[in-house]
C-alpha positions as CSV (number, residue, x, y, z in Angstrom):
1,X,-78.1,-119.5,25.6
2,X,-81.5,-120.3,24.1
3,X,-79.9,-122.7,21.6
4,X,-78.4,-124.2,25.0
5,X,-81.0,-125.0,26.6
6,X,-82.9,-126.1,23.7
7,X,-80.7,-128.9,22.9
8,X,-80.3,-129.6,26.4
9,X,-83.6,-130.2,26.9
10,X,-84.0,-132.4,24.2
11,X,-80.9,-134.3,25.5
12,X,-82.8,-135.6,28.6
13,X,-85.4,-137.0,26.2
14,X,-86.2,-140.3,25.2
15,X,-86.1,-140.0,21.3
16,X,-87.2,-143.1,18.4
17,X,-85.7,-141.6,15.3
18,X,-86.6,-143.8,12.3
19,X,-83.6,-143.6,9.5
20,X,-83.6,-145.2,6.1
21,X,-83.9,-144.0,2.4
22,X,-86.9,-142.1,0.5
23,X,-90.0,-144.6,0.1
24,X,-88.8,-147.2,2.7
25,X,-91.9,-147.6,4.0
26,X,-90.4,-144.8,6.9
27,X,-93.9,-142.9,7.0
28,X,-96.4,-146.3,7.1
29,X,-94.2,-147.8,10.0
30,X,-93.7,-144.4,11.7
31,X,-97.3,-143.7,11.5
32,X,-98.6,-146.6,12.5
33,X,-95.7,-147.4,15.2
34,X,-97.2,-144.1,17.4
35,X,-100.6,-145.8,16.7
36,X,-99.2,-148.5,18.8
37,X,-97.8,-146.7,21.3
38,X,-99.9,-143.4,21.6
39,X,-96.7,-141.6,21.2
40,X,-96.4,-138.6,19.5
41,X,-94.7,-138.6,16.1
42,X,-93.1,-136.0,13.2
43,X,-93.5,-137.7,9.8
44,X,-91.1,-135.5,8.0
45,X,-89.7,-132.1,8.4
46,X,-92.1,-130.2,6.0
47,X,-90.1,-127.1,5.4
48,X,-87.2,-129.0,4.6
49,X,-89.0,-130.6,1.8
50,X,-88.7,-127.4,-0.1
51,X,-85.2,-126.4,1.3
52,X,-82.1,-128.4,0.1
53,X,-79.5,-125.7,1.3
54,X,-79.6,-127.6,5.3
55,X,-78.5,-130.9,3.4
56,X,-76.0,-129.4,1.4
57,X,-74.2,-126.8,4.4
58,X,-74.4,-129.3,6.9
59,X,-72.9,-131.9,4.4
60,X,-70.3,-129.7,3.8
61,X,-69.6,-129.1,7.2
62,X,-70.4,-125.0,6.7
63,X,-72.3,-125.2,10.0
64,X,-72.9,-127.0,13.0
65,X,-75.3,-129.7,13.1
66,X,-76.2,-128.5,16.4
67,X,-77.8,-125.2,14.5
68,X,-80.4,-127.0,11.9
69,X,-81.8,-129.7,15.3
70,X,-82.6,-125.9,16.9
71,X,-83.6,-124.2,13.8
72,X,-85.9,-127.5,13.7
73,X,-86.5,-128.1,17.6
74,X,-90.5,-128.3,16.8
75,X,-90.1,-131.2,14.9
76,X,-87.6,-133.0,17.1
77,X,-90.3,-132.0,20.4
78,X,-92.0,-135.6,19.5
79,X,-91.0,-138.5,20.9
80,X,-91.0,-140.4,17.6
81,X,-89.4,-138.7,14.4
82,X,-89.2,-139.7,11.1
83,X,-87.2,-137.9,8.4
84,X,-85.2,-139.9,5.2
85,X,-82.8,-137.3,4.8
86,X,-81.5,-137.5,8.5
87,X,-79.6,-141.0,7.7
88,X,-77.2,-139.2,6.3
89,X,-76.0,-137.1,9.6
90,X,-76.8,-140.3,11.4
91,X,-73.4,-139.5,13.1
92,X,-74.1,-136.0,13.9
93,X,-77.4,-137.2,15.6
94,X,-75.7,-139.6,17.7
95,X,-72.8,-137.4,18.7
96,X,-75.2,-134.9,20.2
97,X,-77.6,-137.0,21.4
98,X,-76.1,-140.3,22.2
99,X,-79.2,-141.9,24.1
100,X,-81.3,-141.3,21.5
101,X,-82.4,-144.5,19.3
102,X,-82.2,-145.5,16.2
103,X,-83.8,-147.9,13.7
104,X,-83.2,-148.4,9.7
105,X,-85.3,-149.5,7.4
106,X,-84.3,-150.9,4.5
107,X,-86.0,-152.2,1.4
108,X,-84.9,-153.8,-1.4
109,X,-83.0,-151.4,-4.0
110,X,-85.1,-152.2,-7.3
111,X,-88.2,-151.5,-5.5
112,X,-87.1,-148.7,-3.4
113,X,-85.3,-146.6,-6.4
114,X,-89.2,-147.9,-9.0
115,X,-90.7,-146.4,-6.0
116,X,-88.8,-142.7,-6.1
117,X,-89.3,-142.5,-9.1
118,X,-93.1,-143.2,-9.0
119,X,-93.4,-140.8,-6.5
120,X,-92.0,-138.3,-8.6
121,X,-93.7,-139.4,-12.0
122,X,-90.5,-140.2,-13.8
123,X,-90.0,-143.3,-16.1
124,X,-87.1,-145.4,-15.4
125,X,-85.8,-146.4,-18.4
126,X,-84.6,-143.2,-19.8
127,X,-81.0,-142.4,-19.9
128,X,-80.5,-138.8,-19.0
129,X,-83.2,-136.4,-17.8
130,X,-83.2,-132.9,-17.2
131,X,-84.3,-131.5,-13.8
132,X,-86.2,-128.6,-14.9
133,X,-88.1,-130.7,-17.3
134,X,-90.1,-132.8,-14.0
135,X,-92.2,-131.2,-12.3
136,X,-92.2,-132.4,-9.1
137,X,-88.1,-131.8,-9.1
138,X,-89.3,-127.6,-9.1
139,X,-92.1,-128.3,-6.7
140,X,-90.0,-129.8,-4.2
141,X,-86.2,-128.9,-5.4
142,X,-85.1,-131.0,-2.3
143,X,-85.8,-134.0,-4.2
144,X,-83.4,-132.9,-6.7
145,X,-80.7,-134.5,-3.7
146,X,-81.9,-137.7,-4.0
147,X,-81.6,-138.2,-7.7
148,X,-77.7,-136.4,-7.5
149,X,-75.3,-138.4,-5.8
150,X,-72.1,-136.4,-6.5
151,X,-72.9,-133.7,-3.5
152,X,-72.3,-137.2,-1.6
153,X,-69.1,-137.6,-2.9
154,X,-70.3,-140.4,-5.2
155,X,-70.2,-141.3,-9.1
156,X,-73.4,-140.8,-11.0
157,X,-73.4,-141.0,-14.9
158,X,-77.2,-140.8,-14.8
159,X,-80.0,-140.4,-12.6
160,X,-80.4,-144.3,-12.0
161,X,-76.4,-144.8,-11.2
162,X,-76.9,-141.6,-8.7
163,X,-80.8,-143.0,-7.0
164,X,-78.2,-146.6,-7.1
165,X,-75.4,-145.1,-4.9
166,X,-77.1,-143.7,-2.6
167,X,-78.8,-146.6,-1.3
168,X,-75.6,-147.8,-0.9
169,X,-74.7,-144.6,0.9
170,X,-77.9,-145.3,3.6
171,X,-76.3,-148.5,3.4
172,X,-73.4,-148.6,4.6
173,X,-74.3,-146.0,7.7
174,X,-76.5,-148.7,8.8
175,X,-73.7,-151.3,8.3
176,X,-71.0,-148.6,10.0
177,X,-73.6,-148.5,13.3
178,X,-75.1,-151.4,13.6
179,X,-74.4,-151.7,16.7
180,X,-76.2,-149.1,17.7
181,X,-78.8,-149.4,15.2
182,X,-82.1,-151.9,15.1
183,X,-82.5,-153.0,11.4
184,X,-85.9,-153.2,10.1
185,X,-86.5,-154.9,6.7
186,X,-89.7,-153.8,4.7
187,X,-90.6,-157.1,3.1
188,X,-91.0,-158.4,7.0
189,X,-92.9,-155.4,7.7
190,X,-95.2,-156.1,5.0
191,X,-95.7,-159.7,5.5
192,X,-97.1,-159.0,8.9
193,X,-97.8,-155.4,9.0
194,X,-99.5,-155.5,12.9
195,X,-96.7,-158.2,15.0
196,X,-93.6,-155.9,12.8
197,X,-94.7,-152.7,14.3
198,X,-95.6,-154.3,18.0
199,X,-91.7,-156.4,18.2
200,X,-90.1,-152.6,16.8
201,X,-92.0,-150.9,19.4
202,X,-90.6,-153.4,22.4
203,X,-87.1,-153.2,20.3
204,X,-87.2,-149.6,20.9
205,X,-88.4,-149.6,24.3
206,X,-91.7,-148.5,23.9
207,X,-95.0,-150.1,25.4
208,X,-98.2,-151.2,23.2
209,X,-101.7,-149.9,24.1
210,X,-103.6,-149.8,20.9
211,X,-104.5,-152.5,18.6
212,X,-103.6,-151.1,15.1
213,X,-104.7,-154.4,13.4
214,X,-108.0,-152.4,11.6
215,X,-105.4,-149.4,10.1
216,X,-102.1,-151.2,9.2
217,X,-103.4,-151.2,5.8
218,X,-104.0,-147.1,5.9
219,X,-102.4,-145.7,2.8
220,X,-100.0,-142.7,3.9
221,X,-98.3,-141.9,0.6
222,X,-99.8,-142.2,-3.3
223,X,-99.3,-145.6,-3.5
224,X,-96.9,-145.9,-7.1
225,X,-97.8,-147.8,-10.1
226,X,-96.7,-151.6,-9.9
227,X,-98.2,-152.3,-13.2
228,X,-95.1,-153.0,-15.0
229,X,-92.4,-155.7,-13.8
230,X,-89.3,-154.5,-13.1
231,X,-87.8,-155.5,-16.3
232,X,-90.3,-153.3,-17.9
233,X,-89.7,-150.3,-15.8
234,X,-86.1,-149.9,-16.1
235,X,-85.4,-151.7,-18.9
236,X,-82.3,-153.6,-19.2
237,X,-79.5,-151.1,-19.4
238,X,-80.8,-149.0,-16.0
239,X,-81.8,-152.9,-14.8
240,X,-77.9,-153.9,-14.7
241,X,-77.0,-150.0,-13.6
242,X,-78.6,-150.7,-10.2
243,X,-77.8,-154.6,-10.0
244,X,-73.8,-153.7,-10.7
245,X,-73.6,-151.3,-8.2
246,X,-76.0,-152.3,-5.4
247,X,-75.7,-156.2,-5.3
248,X,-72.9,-156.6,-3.3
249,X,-74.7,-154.1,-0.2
250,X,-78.2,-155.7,-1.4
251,X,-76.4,-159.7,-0.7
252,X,-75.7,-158.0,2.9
253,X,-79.3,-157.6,3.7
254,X,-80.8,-160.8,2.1
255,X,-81.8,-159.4,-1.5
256,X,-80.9,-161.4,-4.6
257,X,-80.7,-158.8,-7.2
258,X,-82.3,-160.9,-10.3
259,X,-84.5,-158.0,-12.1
């Protein structure tokens, strides 16, 4: 009965739930979208961070969705929520809570997967790596998802291949729902950080009361290392990894995957 009510309750609210892959840009325009709005926001589920057993029971359908949004029901109380991992039960989401809305953000994939990996403090022009061997992969083990795409029912032969397939994975959920989903690219977003966040806000139904113009430049995440091109980060044989398997999603949204 208390699950009940919980979700029943949260059913007759008014939910902005912000979808797209790791270092999209999802905490910078979640942030700074409730700065905008005065809304209240949940910039990931912190926990979860350190848990990877929801992804992987829910994923494999061992439980009901409808368990992890009450086992979570703190973070889902604000009106704008943010959390990566939730693309991937972006159908689960909307068959419970069908009002609720939705945006993706999407960046391009060779800057997206240099940025994971920054974030991590892995190189990305190895071939293999071992888990154990990273530190942040045992700090946070849920990271250890994101660089494994065969849970997903995907190929991997390395870590770039499996970081590669699953952008396509967040892909194609926003291709699947577009319909029901507002697209919202990060290269606009950084172009003109301020007008971005104000036409999302009235995309998503939300009014403006705050001029963020002074903080749209707030750094919200360790800003990686752009020191080396591209080229020089992946070097060529995990360049033409990612370019193989992500150009034909990547000519979808606009990117010309060139190195």
């Amino acid at each position: 009965m208390r699950k009940l009510n919980s979700l029943n309750s949260l059913k007759s609210q008014e939910k902005i739930i912000l979808l797209g892959n790791q270092k999209s840009g999802t905490t910078a325009i979640a942030a700074l979208l409730a700065q905008a709005t005065g809304e209240s926001v949940t910039l990931d589920f912190k926990s979860a961070i350190y848990d990877m057993e929801w992804q992987l029971v829910n994923r494999m359908k061992v439980a009901d969705f409808s368990d992890f949004v009450f086992q979570y029901r703190k973070e889902f109380r604000s009106r704008i929520i943010k959390e990566p991992s939730l693309t991937l039960f972006y159908d689960d989401l909307h068959d419970i809570f069908p009002n609720w809305k939705f945006s993706f953000i999407i960046r391009n994939p060779f800057q997206n997967i240099r940025s994971i990996l920054n974030r991590l403090q892995i190189p990305g022009d190895l071939d293999q790596i071992e888990f154990d061997d990273w530190p942040e992969l045992n700090n946070y083990p849920a990271w250890r998802l994101v660089l494994n795409s065969t849970w997903l029912g995907k190929p991997g032969y390395n870590y770039i291949e499996s970081l590669a397939f699953r952008w396509c994975e967040m892909a194609q959920i926003y291709l699947d729902n577009s319909d029901n989903i507002t697209l919202f690219k990060y290269e606009k977003f950084v172009n003109d950080k301020e007008n971005e966040i104000y036409e999302l806000a009235q995309n998503m139904g939300l009014n403006v009361f705050h001029d963020i113009g002074k903080i749209v430049n707030t750094q919200y995440q360790s800003r990686g290392n752009a020191n080396l091109s591209i080229d020089e980060f992946f070097g060529a044989p995990n360049l033409r990894r990612i370019e193989n398997i992500c150009k034909d999603y990547a000519n979808k949204f606009g990117y010309a995957l060139n190195g």
